[in-house]
C-alpha positions as CSV (number, residue, x, y, z in Angstrom):
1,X,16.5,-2.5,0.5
2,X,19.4,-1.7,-1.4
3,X,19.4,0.4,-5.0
4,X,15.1,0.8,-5.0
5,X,13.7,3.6,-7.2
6,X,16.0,6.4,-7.7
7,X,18.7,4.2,-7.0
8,X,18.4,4.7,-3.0
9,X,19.2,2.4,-0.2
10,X,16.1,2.0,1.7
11,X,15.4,0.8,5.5
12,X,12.5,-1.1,5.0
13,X,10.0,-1.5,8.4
14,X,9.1,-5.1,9.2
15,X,7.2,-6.8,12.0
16,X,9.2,-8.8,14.1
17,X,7.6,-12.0,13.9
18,X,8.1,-11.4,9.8
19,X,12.0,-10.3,10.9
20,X,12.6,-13.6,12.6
21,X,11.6,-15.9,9.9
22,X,13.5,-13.5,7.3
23,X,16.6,-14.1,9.9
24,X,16.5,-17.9,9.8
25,X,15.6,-17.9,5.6
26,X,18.7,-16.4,5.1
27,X,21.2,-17.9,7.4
28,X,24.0,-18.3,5.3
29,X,23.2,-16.2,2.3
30,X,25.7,-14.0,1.0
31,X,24.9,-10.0,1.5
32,X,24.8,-9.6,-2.3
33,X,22.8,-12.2,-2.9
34,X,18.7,-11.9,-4.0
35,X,16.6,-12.4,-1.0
36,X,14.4,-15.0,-2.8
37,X,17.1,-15.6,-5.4
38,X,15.4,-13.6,-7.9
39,X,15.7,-10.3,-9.4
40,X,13.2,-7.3,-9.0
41,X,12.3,-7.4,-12.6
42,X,11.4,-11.1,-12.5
43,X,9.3,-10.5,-9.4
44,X,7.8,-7.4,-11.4
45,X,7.2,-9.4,-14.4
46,X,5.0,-12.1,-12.0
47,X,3.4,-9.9,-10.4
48,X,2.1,-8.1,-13.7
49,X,1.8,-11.6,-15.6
50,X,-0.3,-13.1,-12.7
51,X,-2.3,-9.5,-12.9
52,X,-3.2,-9.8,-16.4
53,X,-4.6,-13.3,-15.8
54,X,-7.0,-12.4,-13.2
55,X,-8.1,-9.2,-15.6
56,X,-6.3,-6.8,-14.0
57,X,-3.3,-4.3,-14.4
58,X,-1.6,-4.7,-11.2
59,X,2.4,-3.3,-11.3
60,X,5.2,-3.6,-9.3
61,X,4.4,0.1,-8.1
62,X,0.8,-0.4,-7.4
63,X,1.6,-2.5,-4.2
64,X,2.9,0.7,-2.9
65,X,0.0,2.9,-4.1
66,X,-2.0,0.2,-2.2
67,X,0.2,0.4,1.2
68,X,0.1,4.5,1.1
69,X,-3.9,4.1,0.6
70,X,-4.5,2.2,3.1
71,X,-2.3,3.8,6.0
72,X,-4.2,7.1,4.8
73,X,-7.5,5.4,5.0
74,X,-6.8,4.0,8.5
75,X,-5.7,7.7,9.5
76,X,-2.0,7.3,9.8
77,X,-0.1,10.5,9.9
78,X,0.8,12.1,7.0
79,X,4.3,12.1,8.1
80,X,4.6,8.5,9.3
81,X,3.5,7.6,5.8
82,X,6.0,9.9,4.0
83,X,8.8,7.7,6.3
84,X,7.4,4.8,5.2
85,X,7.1,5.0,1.9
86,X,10.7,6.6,1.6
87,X,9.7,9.6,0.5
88,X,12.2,12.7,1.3
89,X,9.5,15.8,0.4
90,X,6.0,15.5,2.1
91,X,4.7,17.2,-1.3
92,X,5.4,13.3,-2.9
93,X,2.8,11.7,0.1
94,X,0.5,14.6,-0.1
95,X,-1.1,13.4,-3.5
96,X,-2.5,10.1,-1.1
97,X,-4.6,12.4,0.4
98,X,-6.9,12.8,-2.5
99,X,-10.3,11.5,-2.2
100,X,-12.9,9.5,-3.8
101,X,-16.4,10.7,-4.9
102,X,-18.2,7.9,-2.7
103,X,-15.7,9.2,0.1
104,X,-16.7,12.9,-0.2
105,X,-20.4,11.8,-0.9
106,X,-20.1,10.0,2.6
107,X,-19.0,12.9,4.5
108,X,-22.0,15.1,3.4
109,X,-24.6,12.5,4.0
110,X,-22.9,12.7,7.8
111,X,-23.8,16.4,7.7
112,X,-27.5,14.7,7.4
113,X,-27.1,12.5,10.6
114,X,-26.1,9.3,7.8
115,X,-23.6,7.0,9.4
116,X,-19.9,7.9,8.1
117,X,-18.0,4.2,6.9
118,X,-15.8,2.4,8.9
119,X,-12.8,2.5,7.9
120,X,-10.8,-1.2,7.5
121,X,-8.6,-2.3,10.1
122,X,-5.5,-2.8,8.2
123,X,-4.2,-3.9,5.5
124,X,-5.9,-6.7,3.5
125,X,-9.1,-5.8,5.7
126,X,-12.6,-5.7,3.7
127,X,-13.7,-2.7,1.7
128,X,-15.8,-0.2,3.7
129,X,-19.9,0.0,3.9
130,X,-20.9,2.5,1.9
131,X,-23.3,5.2,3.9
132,X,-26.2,2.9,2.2
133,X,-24.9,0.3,3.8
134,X,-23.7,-1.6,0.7
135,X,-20.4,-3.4,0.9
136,X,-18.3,-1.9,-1.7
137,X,-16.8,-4.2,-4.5
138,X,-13.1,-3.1,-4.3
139,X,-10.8,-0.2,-2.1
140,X,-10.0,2.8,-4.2
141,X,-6.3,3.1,-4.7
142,X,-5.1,6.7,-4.9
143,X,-2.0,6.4,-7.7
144,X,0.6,8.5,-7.2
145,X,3.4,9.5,-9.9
């Protein structure tokens, strides 16, 4: 990714199968040209229109809060996540470690022999069963600024 926040060049990781079919998309295009032939602030601007339809208030930004969330919540390391998300100081990927009340609420029921929730599989993966064994209505997204 060239010139993303702070004006830095970023290497983005991709999955190959997604790196083949970016390959043969842009056969032919220009280095300097838009990926999808748009700019980021016209894909920001969808994103946040589309949001605001559905009643939310979804950013640009919160895609990554939701990435860095759920690599934590599937126990990636802490450093593997700070490489991801192209941070340069650890202290930027620490606040991703903060946890939810239902989250610390789980791990003292455990104490209590209470089964601890699954964690999802990845991303896009259902919420988590609560310890009552209620599906939760949405993730918890840790924001980070």
């Amino acid at each position: 990714m060239r010139k993303g926040k702070g004006q830095k060049d970023r290497i983005v990781d991709l999955a190959p199968s997604l790196v083949e079919k970016l390959r043969v998309y842009l056969l032919g295009k220009a280095p300097e040209q838009p990926v999808f032939g748009v700019s980021a602030e016209t894909i920001s601007g969808i994103i946040h229109w589309a949001s605001v339809r559905a009643g939310l208030n979804i950013h640009t930004h919160s895609l990554r809060d939701v990435f860095a969330t759920r690599l934590v919540d599937n126990r990636v390391d802490i450093e593997i996540v700070r490489r991801l998300m192209g941070h340069t100081n650890l202290e930027n990927t620490r606040c991703y470690l903060a946890r939810t009340d239902q989250q610390r609420r789980s791990a003292i029921d455990s104490l209590d022999g209470k089964p601890v929730p699954e964690r999802g599989t990845g991303f896009g993966s259902a919420p988590p069963v609560s310890a009552r064994g209620r599906r939760a209505t949405a993730w918890t997204i840790v924001v980070c600024r």
